[in-house]
Every structure is written in structure tokens, then in C-alpha cells.
C-alpha positions as CSV (number, residue, x, y, z in Angstrom):
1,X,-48.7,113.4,82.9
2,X,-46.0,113.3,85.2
3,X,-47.1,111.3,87.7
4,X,-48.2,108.8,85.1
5,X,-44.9,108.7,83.7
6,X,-43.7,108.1,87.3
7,X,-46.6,105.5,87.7
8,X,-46.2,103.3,84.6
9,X,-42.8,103.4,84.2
10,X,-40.9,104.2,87.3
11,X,-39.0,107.3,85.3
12,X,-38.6,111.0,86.7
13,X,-37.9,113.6,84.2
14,X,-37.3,116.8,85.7
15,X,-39.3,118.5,83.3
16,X,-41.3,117.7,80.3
17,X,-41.4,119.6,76.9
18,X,-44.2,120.0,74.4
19,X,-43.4,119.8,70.6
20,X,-45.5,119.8,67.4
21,X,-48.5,117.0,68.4
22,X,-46.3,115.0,71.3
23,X,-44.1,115.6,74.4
24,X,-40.9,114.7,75.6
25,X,-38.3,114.4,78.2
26,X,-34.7,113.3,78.6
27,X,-33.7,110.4,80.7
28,X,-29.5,111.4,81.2
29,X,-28.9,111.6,77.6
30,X,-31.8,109.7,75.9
31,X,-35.2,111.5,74.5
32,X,-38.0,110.0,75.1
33,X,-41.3,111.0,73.0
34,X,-44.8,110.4,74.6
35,X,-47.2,110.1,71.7
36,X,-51.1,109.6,72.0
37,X,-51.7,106.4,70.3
38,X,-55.1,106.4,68.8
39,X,-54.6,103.5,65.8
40,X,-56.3,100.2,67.1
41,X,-54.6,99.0,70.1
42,X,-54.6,95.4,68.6
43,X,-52.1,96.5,65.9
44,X,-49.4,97.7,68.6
45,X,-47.5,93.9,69.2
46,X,-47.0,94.3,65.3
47,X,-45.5,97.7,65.4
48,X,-43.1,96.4,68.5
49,X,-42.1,93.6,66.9
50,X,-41.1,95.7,63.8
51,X,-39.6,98.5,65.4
52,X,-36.9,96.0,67.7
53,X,-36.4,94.1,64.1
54,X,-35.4,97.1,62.3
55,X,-33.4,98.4,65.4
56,X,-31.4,95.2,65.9
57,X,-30.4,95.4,61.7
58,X,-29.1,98.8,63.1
59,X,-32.0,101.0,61.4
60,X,-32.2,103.9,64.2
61,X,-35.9,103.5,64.6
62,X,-37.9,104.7,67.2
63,X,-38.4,102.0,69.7
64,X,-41.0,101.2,72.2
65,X,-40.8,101.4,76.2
66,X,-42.7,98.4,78.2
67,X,-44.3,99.6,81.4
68,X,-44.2,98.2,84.4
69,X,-47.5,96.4,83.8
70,X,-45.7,94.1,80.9
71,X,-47.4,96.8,78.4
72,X,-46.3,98.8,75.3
73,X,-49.2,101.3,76.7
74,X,-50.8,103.0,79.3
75,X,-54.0,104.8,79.5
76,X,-54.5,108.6,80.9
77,X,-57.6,110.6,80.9
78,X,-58.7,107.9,79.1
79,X,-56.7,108.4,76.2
80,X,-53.8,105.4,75.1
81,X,-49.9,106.8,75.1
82,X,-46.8,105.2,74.1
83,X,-43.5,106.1,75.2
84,X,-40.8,106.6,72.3
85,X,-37.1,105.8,72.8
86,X,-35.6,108.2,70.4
87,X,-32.4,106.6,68.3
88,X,-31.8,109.0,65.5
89,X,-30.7,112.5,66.0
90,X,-29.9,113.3,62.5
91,X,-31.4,116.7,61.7
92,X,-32.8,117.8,58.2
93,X,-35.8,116.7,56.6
94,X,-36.2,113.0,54.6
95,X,-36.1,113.2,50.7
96,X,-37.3,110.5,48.1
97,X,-34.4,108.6,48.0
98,X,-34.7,108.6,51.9
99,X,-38.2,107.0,51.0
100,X,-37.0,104.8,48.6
101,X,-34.7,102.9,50.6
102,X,-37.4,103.2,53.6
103,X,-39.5,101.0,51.5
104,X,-37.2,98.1,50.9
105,X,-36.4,97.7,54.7
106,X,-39.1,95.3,54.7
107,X,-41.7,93.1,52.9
108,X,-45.2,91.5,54.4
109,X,-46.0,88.5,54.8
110,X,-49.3,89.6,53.8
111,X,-50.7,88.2,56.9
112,X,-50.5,90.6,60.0
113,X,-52.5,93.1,61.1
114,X,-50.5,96.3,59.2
115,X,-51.5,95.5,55.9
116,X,-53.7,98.1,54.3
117,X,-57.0,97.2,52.6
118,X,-57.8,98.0,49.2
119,X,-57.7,101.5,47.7
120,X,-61.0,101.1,46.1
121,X,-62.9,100.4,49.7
122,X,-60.7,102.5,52.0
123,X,-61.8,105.4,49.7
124,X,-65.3,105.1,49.1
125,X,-65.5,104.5,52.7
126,X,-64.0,108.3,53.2
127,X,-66.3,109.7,51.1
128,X,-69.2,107.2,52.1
129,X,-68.2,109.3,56.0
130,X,-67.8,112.7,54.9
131,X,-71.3,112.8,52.8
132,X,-73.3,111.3,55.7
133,X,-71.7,113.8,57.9
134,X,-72.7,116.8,55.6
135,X,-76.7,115.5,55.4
136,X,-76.8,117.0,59.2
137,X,-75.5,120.5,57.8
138,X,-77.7,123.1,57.2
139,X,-76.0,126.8,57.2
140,X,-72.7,125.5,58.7
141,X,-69.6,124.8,57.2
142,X,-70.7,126.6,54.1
143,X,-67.3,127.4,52.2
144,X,-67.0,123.2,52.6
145,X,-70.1,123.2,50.9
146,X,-69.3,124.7,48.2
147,X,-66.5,123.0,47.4
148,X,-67.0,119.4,48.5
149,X,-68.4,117.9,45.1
150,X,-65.2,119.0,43.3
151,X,-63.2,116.8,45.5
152,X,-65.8,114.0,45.8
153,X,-65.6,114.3,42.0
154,X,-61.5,113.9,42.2
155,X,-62.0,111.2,44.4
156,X,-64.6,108.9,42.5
157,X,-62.3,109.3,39.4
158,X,-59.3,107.5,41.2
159,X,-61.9,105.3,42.6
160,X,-62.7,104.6,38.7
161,X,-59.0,104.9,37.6
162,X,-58.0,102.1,40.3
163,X,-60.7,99.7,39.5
164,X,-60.0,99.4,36.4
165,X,-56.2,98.9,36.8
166,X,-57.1,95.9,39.0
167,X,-59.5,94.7,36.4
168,X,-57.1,94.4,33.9
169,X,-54.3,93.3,36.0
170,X,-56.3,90.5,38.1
171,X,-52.9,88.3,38.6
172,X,-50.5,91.0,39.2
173,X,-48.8,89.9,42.6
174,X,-48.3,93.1,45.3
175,X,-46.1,93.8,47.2
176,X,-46.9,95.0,50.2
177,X,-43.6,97.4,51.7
178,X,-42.8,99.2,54.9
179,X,-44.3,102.3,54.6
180,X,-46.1,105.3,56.2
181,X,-49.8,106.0,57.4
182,X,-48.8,109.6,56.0
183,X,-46.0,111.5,55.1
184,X,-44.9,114.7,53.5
185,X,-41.4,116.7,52.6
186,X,-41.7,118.8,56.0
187,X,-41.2,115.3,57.9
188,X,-38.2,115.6,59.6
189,X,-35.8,112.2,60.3
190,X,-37.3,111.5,64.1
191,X,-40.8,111.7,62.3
192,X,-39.7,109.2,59.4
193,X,-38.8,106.5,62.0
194,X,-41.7,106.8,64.5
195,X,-43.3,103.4,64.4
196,X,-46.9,104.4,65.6
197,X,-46.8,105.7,62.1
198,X,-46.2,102.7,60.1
199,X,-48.3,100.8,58.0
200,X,-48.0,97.9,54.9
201,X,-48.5,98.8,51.6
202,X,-48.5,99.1,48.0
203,X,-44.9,100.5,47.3
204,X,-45.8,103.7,45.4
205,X,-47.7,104.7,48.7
206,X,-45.4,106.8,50.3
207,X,-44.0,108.4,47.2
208,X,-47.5,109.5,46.0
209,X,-47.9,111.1,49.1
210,X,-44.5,112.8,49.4
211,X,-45.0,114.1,45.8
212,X,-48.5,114.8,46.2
213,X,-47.4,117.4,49.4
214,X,-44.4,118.8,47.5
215,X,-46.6,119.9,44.7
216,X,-48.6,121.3,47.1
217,X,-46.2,123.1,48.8
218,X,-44.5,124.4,45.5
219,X,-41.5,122.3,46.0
220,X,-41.8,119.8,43.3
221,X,-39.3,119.5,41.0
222,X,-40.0,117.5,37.4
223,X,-36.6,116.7,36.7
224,X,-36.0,115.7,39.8
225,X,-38.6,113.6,39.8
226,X,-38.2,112.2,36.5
227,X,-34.1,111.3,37.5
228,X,-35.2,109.5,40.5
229,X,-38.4,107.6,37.6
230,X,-35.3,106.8,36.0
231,X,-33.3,105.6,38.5
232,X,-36.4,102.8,38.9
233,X,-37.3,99.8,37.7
234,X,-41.6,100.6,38.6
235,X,-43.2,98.3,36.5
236,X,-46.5,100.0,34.1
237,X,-48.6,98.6,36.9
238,X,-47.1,100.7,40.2
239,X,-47.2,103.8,37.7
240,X,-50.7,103.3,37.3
241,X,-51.0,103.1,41.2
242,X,-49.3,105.8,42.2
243,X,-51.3,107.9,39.2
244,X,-54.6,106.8,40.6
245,X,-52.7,108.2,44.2
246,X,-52.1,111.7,43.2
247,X,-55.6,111.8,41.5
248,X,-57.3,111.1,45.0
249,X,-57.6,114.1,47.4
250,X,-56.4,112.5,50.3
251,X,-54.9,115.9,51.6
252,X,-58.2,117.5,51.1
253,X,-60.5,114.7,53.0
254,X,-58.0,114.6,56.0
255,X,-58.0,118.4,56.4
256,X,-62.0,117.9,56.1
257,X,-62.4,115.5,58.4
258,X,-60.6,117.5,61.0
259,X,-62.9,120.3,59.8
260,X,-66.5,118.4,60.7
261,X,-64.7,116.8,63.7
262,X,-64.3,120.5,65.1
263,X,-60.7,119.8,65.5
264,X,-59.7,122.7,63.0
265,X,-60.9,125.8,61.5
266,X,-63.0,126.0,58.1
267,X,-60.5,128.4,56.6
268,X,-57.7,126.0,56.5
269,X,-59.5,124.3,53.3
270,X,-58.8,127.4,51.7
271,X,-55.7,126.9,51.3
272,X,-56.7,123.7,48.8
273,X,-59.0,125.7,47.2
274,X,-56.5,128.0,45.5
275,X,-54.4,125.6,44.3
276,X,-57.4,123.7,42.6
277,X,-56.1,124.9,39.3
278,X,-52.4,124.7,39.4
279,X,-52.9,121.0,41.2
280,X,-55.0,120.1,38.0
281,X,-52.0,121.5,35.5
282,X,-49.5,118.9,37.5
283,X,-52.2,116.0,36.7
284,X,-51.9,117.1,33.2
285,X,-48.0,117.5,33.5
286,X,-47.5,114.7,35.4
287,X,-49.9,111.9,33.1
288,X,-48.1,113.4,30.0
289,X,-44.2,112.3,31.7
290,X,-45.6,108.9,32.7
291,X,-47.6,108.0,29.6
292,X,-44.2,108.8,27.8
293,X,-42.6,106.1,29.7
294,X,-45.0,103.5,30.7
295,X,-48.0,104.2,28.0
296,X,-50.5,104.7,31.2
297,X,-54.4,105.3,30.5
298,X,-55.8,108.5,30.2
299,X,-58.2,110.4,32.4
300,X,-60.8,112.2,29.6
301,X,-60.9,115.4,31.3
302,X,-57.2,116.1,31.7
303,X,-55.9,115.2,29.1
304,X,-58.6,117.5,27.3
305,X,-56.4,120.1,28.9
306,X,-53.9,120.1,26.0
């Protein structure tokens, strides 16, 4: 990696660290993050352009390096890598408000290449994946097995859920905000403004995520939470979103995914398997808050809970 570095963009580091999923080096005073980029390398120009926007409005985000070859790129054991100019140091870990205000940096256009497609196909098309996958499993990956038509289950009720929000609600204009491929409350503030992680969509997005991860991690705090619902103006619509969010097991397909791909171990899922039960209380918990305030529809078998 070094001599590429030296290669593509004529810098020396004197030595180069490894952290979480990336490494790094320091140029004098300056860190600079090399990240495998493995989204489509169309989108990249897009992410650029909004990175140098948001930095120039003095947002400290991440910025990217151009090569010697006129690129935002390079290619190395046939992988794709970017090169990171690191511009916030802040330590500390983002919160919803730090979310919130991520969200209004910017709004689409509704014409470039970041905006995400629909819930209803992006989902399906997961679960579409992962069941095809599992037809070539015989006696492997048998605790998956077992488990798998729960979350399918989870998922093909927020596929319901959402379709029917966007069939009552055909003229509803979206927004489509800054926001996050994925994010959760152990993101730290370098993390947050890492570009090759950005993505245009539905506001709710990130929050679902984030609160989706705190429950998980037994961090999330209901009147917390419902301050911060206060502190909103969401309309009845975004509610219903970000409901149909937290009822799809996005967490659980990804970790899956990684699973079948041979890129983690089976016993990770069990993790999600034991909080089945207290993630299906906070649907309960949660639907009975936001029906209080926005009169949201019900899912049948949660709220036969009560």
C-alpha cells in the first residue's frame, strides 16, 4: 500500500496505521484515511462535489484527495481506494441532535445519482437475495435457518406497512436529505463526516437507524426520545416512515449477508436472536408513543401485545 500511496499521489508517510475497517497516515499535521471504496464508482463525482460544497460552507467534512492521474481513485489488488483528508478532530460520539442538524445540511435535487430508490423495492430486493442464497444450503448455516423466517416475516410487514402509507399518501412530496448509508450511536464524529458514506434520503432515515441501534444496544432512552419528537415538527407521514423503518430488520439482513458472504461468523446472529423479544416490546412501546401523537396505523400483531 505504500508504494501506491507513493505512486498515485506522490505522498511518503513514514508509516501507516490500521484502524477499525481503514488506514491512515499523517502528512505534517494532517490525517489522511485510506478507505476501500466499494459503492459504484459512477457515484464518486457526486460525493466530491458534496464533500468540497459542505467544506467551503465550513462543515468539517471529510474531503477527497485527486491523484496524480486527475482521479478521486486508484485501484490496488484490484480493489478501488480513496484517500480521506481528515478536517474534524472533535472526539466523542454523534447524538440525534447531531443527526438532526446533519439532515438539514442539504436537500436533492432529486436528480443525481445519490438518491435512494424506494423502500418497498430496495427491500424485497434483500430478501428476494438472501432466500435464493439459502435454496443452495443444505446442513450449513443451520442456526440462520432457523431463524430466517422470523425476520423475513419482520421484513414483509414493513414492506406491507410502507405500501400502504404510499397508497394513501400518493401526492405527498419527499424530501430527499443528506443523510447516511448507515449509522449507529457508536459512530464517532470522523465517521459522521466520511463522505463515501453518504447517501439521499427520506429524512427519518438516519434517525430510524440511530434509534433502531440504540435500542439494540440498550441505550435508548423514551423520554429522550420523545423530547427530541417534541422538539419536531415531523409531519403524520415521516412518522409513518420511520415506523415502517424500525419494523424492518435491516440490522439483521446486513449481519446475514455478511454471514452467507463468509465474511463473518454464524454466531454473531445470536446476538439478534436474544433480543427478539425485548426488540418486539419497543415496537409495542414505541407505536403506542407515536399513535398518541400522530394517530399512526396499527400493525395487528403488536398491538395484540397489550
Amino acid at each position: 500500500m505504500k508504494n501506491a500511496i507513493n505512486y498515485f499521489y506522490n505522498l511518503f508517510p513514514d508509516k501507516i496505521y490500521k484502524e477499525k475497517n481503514h488506514l491512515y497516515f499523517f502528512v505534517d499535521d494532517t490525517k489522511i484515511c485510506i478507505y476501500k471504496y466499494i459503492r459504484n464508482i459512477l457515484e464518486i463525482n457526486e460525493l466530491v462535489k458534496i464533500s468540497n460544497e459542505l467544506f467551503k460552507n465550513n462543515i468539517p467534512i471529510s474531503t477527497f484527495i485527486v491523484n496524480k492521474e486527475n482521479n478521486f481513485y486508484f485501484t490496488f489488488e484490484e480493489e478501488n481506494y480513496v484517500l480521506l483528508k481528515i478536517n474534524n478532530y472533535q472526539l466523542g460520539n454523534v447524538d440525534i441532535y447531531d443527526i438532526d442538524s446533519f439532515n438539514n445540511l442539504l436537500i436533492s435535487k432529486n436528480n443525481d445519482s445519490l438518491n435512494n430508490l424506494s423502500y418497498n423495492f430496495l427491500w424485497s430486493q434483500t430478501i428476494d437475495n438472501i432466500e435464493e442464497r439459502l435454496k443452495d444450503f443444505n446442513k450449513e448455516y443451520l442456526l440462520l435457518q432457523d431463524y430466517i423466517n422470523y425476520y423475513i416475516g419482520l421484513g414483509e410487514n414493513a414492506i406491507i406497512y410502507y405500501n400502504n402509507i404510499m397508497l394513501e399518501n400518493p401526492n405527498t412530496k419527499i424530501d430527499y436529505r443528506l443523510s447516511h448509508r448507515r449509522i449507529s450511536p457508536k459512530m464517532n464524529i470522523e465517521e459522521f463526516y466520511n463522505p463515501i458514506n453518504f447517501i439521499f434520503d427520506i429524512e427519518i432515515r438516519d434517525l430510524s437507524l440511530f434509534v433502531q441501534n440504540q435500542v439494540l444496544n440498550n441505550e435508548f432512552d423514551f423520554d429522550e426520545f420523545e423530547k427530541f419528537l417534541n422538539s419536531k415538527n415531523y409531519n403524520r407521514f415521516l412518522i409513518e416512515i420511520f415506523y415502517a423503518r424500525l419494523l424492518y430488520p435491516v440490522y439483521y439482513f446486513d449481519k446475514v449477508l455478511l454471514v452467507i458472504n463468509d465474511l463473518a461468523e454464524e454466531k454473531v446472529l445470536d446476538y439478534y436472536h436474544n433480543k427478539a423479544e425485548s426488540y418486539e416490546i419497543f415496537l409495542f412501546e414505541m407505536y403506542n408513543l407515536l399513535n398518541s401523537k400522530y394517530n399512526i396505523p396499527s400493525v395487528e400483531w403488536i398491538t395484540r401485545m397489550e
